[in-house]
C-alpha positions as CSV (number, residue, x, y, z in Angstrom):
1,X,0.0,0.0,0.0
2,X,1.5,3.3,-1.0
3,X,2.5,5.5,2.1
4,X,0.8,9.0,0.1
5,X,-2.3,7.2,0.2
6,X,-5.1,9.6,0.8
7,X,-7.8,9.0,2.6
8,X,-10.5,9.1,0.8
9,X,-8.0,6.4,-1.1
10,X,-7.9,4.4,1.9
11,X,-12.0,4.3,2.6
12,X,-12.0,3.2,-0.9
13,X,-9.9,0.3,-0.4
14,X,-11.2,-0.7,3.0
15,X,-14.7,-0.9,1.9
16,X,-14.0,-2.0,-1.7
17,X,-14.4,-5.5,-3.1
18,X,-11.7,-7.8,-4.1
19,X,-11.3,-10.8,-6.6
20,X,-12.4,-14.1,-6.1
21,X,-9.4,-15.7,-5.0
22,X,-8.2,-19.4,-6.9
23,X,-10.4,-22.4,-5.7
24,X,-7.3,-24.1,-4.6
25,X,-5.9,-21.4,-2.5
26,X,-10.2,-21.9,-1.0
27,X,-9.4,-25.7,-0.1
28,X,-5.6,-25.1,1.2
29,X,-6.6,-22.7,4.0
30,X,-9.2,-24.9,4.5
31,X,-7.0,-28.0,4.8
32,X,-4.4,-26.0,7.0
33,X,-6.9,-24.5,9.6
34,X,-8.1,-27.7,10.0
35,X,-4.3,-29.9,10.9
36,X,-3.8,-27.1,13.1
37,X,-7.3,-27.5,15.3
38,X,-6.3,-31.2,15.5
39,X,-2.7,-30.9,16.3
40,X,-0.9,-30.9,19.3
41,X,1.4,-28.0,19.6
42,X,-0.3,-25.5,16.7
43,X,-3.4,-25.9,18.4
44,X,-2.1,-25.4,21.6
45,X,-0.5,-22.1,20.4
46,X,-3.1,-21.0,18.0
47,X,-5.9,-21.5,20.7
48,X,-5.2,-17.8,22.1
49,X,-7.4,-16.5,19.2
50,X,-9.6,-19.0,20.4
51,X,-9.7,-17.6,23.8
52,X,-9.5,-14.0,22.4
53,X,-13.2,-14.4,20.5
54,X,-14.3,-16.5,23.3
55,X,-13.8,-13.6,26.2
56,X,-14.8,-11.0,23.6
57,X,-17.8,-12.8,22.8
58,X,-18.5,-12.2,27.2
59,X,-17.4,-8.8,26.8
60,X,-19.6,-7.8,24.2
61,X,-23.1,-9.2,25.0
62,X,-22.0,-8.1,28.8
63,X,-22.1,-4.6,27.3
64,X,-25.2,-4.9,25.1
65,X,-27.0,-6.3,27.9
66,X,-26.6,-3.0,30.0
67,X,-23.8,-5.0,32.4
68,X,-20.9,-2.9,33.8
69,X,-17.9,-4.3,32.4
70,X,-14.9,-4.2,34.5
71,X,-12.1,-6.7,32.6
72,X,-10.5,-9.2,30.6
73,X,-8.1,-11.2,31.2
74,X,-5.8,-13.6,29.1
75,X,-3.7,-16.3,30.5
76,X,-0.9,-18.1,29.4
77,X,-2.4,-21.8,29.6
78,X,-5.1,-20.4,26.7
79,X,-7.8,-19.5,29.4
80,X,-9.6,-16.3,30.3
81,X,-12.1,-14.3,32.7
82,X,-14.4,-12.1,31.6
83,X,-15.8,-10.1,34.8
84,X,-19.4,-7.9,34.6
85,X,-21.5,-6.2,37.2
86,X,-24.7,-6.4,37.1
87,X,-27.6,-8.5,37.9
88,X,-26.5,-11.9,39.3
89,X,-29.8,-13.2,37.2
90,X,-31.7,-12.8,34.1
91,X,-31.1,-12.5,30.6
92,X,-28.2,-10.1,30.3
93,X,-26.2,-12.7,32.9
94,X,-27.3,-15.9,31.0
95,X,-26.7,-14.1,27.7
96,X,-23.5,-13.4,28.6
97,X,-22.4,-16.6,29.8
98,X,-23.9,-18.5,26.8
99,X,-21.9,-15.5,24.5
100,X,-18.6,-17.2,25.1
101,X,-18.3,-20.8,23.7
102,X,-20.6,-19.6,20.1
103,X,-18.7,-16.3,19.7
104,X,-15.9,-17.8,17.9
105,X,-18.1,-19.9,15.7
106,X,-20.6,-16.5,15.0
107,X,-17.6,-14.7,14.6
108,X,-16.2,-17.1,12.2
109,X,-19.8,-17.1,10.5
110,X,-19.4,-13.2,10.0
111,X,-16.2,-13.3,8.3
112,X,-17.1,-15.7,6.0
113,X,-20.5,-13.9,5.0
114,X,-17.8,-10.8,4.2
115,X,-15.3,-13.2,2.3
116,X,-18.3,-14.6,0.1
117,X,-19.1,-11.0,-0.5
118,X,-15.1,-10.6,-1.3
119,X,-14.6,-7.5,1.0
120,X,-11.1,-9.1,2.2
121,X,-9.5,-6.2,2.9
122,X,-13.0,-4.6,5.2
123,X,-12.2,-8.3,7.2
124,X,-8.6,-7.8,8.0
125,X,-9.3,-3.8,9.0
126,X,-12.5,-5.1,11.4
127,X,-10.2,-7.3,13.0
128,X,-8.0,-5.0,14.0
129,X,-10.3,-2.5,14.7
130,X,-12.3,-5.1,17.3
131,X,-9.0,-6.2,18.9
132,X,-8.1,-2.6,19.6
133,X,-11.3,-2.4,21.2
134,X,-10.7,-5.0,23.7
135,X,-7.5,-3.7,24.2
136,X,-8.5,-1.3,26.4
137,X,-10.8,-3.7,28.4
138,X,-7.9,-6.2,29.1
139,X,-6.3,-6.4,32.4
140,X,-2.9,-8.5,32.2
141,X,0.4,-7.9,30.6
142,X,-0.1,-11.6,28.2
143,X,-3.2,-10.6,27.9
144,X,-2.2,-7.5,26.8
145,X,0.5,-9.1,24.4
146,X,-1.4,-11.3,23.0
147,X,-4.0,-9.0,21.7
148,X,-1.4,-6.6,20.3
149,X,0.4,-9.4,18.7
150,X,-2.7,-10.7,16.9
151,X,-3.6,-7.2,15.7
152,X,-0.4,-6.4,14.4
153,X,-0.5,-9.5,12.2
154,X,-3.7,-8.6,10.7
155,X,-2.2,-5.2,10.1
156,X,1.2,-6.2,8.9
157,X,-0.4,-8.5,6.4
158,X,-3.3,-5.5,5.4
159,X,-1.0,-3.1,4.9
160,X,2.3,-4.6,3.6
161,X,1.4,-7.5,1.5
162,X,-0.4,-8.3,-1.7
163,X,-3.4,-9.6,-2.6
164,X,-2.9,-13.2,-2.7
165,X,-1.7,-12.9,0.6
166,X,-4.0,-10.9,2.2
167,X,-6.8,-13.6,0.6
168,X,-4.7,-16.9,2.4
169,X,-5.1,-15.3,5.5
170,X,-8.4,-14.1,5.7
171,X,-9.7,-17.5,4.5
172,X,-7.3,-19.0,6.8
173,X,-8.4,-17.1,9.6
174,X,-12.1,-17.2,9.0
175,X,-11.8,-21.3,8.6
176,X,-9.8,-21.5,11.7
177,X,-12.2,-19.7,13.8
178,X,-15.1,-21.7,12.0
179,X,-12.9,-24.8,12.6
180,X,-11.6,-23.8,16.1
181,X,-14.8,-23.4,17.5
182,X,-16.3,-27.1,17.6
183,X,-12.9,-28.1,19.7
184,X,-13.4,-25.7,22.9
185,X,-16.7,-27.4,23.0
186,X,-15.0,-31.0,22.9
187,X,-12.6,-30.5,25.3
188,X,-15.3,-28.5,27.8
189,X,-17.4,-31.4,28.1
190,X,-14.5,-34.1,28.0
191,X,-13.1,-32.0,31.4
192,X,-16.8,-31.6,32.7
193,X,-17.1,-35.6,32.1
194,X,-13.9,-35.8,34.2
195,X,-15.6,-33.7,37.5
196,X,-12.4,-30.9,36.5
197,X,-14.7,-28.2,35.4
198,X,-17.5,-27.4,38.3
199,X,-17.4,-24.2,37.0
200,X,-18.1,-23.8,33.6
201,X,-19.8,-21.8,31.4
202,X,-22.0,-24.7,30.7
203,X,-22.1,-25.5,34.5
204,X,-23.2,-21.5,35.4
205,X,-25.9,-21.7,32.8
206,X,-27.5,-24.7,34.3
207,X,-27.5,-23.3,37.2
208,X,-28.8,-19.6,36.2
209,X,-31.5,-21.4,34.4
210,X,-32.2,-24.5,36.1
211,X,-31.6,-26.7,33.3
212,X,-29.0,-29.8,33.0
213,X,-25.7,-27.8,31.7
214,X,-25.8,-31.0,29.3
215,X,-28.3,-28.6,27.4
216,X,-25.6,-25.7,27.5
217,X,-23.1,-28.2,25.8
218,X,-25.6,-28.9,23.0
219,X,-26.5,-25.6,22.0
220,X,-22.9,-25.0,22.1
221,X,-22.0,-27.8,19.5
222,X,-25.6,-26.6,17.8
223,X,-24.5,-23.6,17.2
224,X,-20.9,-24.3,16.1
225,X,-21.6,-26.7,13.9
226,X,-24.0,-24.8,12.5
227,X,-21.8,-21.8,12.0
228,X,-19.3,-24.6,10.6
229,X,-21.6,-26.0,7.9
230,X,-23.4,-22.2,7.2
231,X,-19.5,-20.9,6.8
232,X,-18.7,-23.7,4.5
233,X,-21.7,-23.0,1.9
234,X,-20.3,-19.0,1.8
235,X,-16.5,-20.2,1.2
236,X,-17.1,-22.6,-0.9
237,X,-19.0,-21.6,-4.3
């Protein structure tokens, strides 16, 4: 991208559409997203975007629900707290808690509905833009370096590469969180099958609502399957 852009240039671009990108470029990402969800040590890496849609997902319905939003934090092992005042029951709370295991899929879902409608480049510039709106919410140093460090990427690769490139990883990000989203679910209810997670979202939602949290886990997989299979019709013509 030329540094005497202007900005009405720069709008232009942003909100511009972009060729269709090669069907085999399509089915690569595709085929890459999905080794690193099943891997070991990718996944175990890669998981922090994971956890970064995951506690955004909390953050955000927190705040549409009228909560109080006091912070986010990021930890090292891929987990994360979300912490809201508010009412201890009702919909904004059970919203909320159901927000962060189908955030990533939903997110996922939204990025492929913009890929399909090849604005590539408005993808890459939301990212950044919703990760520097966390930013401010977050409350830990890794926390805080892992945000910056996922932002810059999407930057880096917006603003310094070409086209092709900018195409691999939006379709590679968009399949991973699409991908990514079914595992969380997986592993919650293989640790909740275990007795190792008393207090999961699954677990607060059963109790806010009086229902087996078995129910929670289904509309989790429900809805990030569904995002999966919805995601997969817009990315692949």
């Amino acid at each position: 991208m030329s540094d005497d852009l202007s900005l009405g240039e720069l709008w232009d671009r942003v909100t511009g559409t972009q060729p269709d990108p090669e069907q085999w470029l399509i089915a690569a990402t595709a085929a890459v997203a999905l080794a690193a969800v099943v891997s070991g040590t990718p996944w175990r890496m890669l998981r922090n975007a994971v956890t970064i849609a995951h506690e955004g997902g909390h953050g955000l319905v927190a705040l549409l629900t009228g909560r109080q939003l006091t912070g986010i934090r990021l930890h090292s092992d891929t987990s994360g707290l979300t912490v809201s005042r508010g009412k201890p029951r009702g919909p904004g709370m059970v919203l909320t808690a159901a927000a962060g295991y189908t955030a990533p899929s939903l997110l996922g879902l939204a990025g492929a509905w913009l890929l399909s409608s090849n604005h590539i480049t408005a993808l890459l510039w939301g990212a950044v833009l919703l990760l520097a709106a966390m930013l401010i919410m977050i409350r830990n140093a890794y926390g805080v370096l892992t945000v910056v460090v996922t932002g810059a990427a999407f930057f880096l690769i917006s603003w310094f590469t070409d086209a092709d490139v900018q195409a691999a990883f939006a379709y590679w990000s968009v399949w991973f969180l699409l991908i990514g989203g079914v595992r969380p679910v997986w592993e919650l209810q293989r640790k909740r099958s275990r007795g190792r997670a008393p207090e999961s979202d699954a677990d607060q939602l059963g109790r806010l609502t009086r229902t087996p949290a078995t129910l929670w886990v289904f509309v989790f997989y429900a809805v990030s399957l569904g995002a999966l299979a919805g995601g997969a019709r817009l990315l692949v013509p």
